[in-house]
C-alpha positions as CSV (number, residue, x, y, z in Angstrom):
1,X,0.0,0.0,0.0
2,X,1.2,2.9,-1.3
3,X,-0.2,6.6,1.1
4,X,0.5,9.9,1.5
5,X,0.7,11.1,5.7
6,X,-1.7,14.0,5.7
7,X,-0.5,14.6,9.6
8,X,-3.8,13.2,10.8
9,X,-5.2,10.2,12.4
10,X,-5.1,7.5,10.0
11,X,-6.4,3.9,10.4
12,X,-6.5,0.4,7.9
13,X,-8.0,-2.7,8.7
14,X,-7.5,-6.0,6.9
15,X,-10.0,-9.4,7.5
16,X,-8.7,-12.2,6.5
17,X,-10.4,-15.8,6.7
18,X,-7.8,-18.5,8.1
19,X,-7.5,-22.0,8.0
20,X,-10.5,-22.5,10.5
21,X,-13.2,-21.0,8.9
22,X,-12.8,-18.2,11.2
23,X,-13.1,-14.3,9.8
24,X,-10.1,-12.2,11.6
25,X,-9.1,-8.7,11.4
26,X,-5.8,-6.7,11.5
27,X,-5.7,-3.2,12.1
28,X,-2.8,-0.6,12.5
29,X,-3.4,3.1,13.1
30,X,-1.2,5.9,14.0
31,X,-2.8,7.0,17.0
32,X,-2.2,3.8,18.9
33,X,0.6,3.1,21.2
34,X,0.2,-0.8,22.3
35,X,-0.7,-3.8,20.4
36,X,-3.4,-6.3,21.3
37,X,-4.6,-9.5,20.2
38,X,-8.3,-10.4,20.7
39,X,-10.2,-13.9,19.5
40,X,-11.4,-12.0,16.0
41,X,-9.1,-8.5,16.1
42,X,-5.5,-7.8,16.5
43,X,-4.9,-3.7,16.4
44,X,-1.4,-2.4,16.5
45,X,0.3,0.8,16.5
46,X,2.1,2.5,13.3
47,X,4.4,5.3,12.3
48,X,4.1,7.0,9.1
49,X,7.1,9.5,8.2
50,X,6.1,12.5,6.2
51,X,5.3,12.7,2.6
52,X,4.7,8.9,1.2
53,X,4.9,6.0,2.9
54,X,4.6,2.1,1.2
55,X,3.4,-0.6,3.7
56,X,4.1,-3.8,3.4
57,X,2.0,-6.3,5.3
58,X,2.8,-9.8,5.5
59,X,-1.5,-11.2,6.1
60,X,0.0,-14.9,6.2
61,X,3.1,-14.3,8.9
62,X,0.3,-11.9,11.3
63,X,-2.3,-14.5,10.8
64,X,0.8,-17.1,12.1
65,X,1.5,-14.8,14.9
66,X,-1.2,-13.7,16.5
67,X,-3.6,-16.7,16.3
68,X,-1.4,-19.9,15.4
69,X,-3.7,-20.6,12.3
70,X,-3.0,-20.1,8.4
71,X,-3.8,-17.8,6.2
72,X,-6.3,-18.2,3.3
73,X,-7.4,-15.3,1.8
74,X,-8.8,-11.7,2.1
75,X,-12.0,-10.8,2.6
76,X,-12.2,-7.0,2.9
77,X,-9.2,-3.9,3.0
78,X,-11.0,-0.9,4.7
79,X,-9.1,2.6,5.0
80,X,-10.1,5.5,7.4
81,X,-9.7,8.8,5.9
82,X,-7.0,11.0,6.9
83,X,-4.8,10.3,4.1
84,X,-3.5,9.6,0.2
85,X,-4.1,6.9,-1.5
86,X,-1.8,6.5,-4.7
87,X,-1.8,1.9,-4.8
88,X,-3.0,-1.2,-3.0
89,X,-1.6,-4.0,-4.4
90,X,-1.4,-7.7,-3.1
91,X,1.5,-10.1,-4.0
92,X,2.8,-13.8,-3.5
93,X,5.9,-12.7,-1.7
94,X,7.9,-9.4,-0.6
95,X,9.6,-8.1,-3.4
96,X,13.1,-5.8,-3.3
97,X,12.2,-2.3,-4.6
98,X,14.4,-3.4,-7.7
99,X,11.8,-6.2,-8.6
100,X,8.7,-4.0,-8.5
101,X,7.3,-2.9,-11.4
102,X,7.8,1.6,-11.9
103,X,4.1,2.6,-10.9
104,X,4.4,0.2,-7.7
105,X,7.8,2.2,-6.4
106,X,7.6,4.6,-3.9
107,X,10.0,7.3,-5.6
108,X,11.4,9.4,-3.3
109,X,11.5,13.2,-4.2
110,X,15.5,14.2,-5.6
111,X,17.5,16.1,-3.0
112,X,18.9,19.4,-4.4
113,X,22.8,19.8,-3.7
């Protein structure tokens, strides 16, 4: 996911469906400052620097984590105002900023020397 940081209160949420038929969501928001895991929610704190930020969100490794199940697939992404939206994407793997295609790079504005 590819957002701008507007300098407000910004919040995502992810549900995934896992291995045991069970709907569970992930969400991460700047205004948080401890992370908890519940039966069907996990919420957890983020920092976004200024200008654009990517996030990269690993659903199957969280799932893992926080409830010992697999992952299968996605049911909804859901963002809370409070920012820019330039790309969600999903993909098999993490990929090295060198293997993404050009309009799934966060470019980085040149410094002037």
């Amino acid at each position: 996911m590819i957002i701008k940081n507007l300098k407000k209160y910004f919040t995502f949420e992810v549900q995934v469906l896992d291995d045991k038929n069970i709907r569970r969501r992930f969400r991460a928001s700047n205004y948080q400052s401890t992370t908890r895991v519940k039966p069907f929610i996990c919420t957890m704190p983020m920092r976004l620097d200024e200008g654009w930020n990517q996030i990269q969100f690993n659903l199957s490794d969280f799932t893992r984590r926080a409830y010992g199940t697999n992952y299968i697939e996605t049911l909804r992404v859901q963002l809370h105002a409070n920012c820019r939206l330039r790309r969600i994407y999903f993909s098999d793997r993490l990929y090295s900023e060198e293997e993404l295609p050009p309009e799934f790079k966060l470019f980085l504005p040149l410094q002037k020397q």
